[in-house]
C-alpha positions as CSV (number, residue, x, y, z in Angstrom):
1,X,-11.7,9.7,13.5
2,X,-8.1,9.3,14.7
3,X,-6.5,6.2,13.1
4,X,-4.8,3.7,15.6
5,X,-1.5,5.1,15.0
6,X,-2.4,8.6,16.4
7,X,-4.0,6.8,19.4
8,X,-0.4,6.1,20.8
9,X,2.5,7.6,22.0
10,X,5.8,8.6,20.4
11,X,7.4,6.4,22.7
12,X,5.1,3.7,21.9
13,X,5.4,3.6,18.4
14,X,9.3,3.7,18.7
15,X,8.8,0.4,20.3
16,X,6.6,-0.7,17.7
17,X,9.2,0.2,14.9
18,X,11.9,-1.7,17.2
19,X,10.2,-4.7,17.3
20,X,9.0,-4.7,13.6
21,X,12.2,-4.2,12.7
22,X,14.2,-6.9,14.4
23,X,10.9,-9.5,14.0
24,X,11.7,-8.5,10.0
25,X,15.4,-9.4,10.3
26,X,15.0,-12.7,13.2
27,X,11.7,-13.4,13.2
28,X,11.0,-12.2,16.7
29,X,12.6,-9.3,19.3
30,X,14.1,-9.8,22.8
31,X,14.3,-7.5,25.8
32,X,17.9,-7.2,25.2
33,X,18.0,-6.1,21.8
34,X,15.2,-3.2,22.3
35,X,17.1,-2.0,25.5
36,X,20.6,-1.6,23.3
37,X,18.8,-0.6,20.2
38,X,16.5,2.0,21.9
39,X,19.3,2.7,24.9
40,X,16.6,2.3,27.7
41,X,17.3,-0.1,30.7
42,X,15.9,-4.2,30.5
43,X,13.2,-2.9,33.3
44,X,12.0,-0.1,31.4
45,X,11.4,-2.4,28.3
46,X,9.5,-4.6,30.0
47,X,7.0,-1.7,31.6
48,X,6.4,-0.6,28.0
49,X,5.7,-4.4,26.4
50,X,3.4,-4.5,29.4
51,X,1.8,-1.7,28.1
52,X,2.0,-2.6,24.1
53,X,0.9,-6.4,25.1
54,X,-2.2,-4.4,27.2
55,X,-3.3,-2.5,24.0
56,X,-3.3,-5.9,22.0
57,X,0.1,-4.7,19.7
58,X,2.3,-7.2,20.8
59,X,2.5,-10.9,22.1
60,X,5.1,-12.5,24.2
61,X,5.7,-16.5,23.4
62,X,8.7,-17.1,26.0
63,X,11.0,-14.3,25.4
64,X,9.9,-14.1,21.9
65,X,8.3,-10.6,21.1
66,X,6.0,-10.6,18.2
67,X,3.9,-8.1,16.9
68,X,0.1,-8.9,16.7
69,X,-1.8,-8.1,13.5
70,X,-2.4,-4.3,15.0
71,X,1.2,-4.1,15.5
72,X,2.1,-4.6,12.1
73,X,-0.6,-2.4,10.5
74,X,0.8,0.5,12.7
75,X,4.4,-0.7,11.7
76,X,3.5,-0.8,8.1
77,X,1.8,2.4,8.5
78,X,5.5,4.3,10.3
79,X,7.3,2.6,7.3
80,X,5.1,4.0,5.0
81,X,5.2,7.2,6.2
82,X,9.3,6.8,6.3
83,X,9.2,6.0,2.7
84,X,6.9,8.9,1.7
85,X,8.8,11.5,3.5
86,X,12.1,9.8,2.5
87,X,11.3,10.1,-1.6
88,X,10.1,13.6,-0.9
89,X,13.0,14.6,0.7
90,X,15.3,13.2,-2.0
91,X,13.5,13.2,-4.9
92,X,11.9,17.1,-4.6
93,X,14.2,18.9,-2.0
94,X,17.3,17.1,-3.4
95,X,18.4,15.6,0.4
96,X,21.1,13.7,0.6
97,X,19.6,10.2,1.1
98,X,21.5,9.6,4.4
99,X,19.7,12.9,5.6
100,X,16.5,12.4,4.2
101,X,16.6,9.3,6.3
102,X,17.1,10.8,9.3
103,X,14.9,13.3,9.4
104,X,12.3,11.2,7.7
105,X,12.7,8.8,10.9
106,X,11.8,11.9,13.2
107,X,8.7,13.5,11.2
108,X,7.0,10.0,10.7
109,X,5.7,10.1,14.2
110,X,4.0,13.5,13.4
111,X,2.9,13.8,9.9
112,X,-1.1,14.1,9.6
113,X,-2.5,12.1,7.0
114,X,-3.3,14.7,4.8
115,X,0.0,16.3,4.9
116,X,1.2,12.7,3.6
117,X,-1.7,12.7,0.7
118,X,-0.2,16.0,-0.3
119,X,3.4,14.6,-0.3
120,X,2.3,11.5,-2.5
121,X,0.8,13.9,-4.5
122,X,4.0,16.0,-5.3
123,X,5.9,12.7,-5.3
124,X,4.2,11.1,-8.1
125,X,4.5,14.3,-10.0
126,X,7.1,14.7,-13.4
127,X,9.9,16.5,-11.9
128,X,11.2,17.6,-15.3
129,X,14.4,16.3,-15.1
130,X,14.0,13.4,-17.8
């Protein structure tokens, strides 16, 4: 069975991240800040919170944007997935760390679960180096 996060679109889950992100640093996300952050027009933000509020991921308390408790699972789950990547990127392939984030950011959204098992797998491994 497909988890939640595999259920929505990239796009979707970039929103997701957004507003995780800035509800981690303020507390709560505005329109204005995902339209800079993601560089998408005010309008087109508010179709997709339309959307994420419809599918039960997000609530809206004035202009406030806050993720629900589904929100934050699939958030939690992108960062996870981030971190995973990241430490394999680094740590195994010897990526610089500014790198390894980038490209971690991109293949988060794509990674199957067992390819992320495997990757824990190699990450918890000795590399041989101490």
């Amino acid at each position: 069975m497909k988890s939640r996060i595999d259920r929505i679109t990239l796009k979707q889950q970039m929103y997701i991240e957004i507003i995780g992100e800035l509800e981690s640093k303020h507390g709560h996300a505005h329109v204005s800040e995902i339209a800079r952050l993601l560089d998408v027009s005010k309008p087109s933000v508010v179709q997709m919170l339309e959307r994420l509020k419809e599918a039960s991921l997000i609530k809206r308390v004035h202009k406030d944007i806050l993720l629900t408790a589904a929100g934050r699972r699939i958030a939690g789950e992108l960062d996870d997935r981030q971190t995973v990547l990241h430490e394999f990127m680094v740590a195994v392939l010897g990526m610089d760390a500014r790198q390894a984030s980038e490209e971690a950011c991109q293949l988060e959204h794509i990674v199957s679960p067992a390819f992320l098992a495997g990757l824990r797998h190699l990450n918890a491994r000795p590399t041989g180096n101490g």
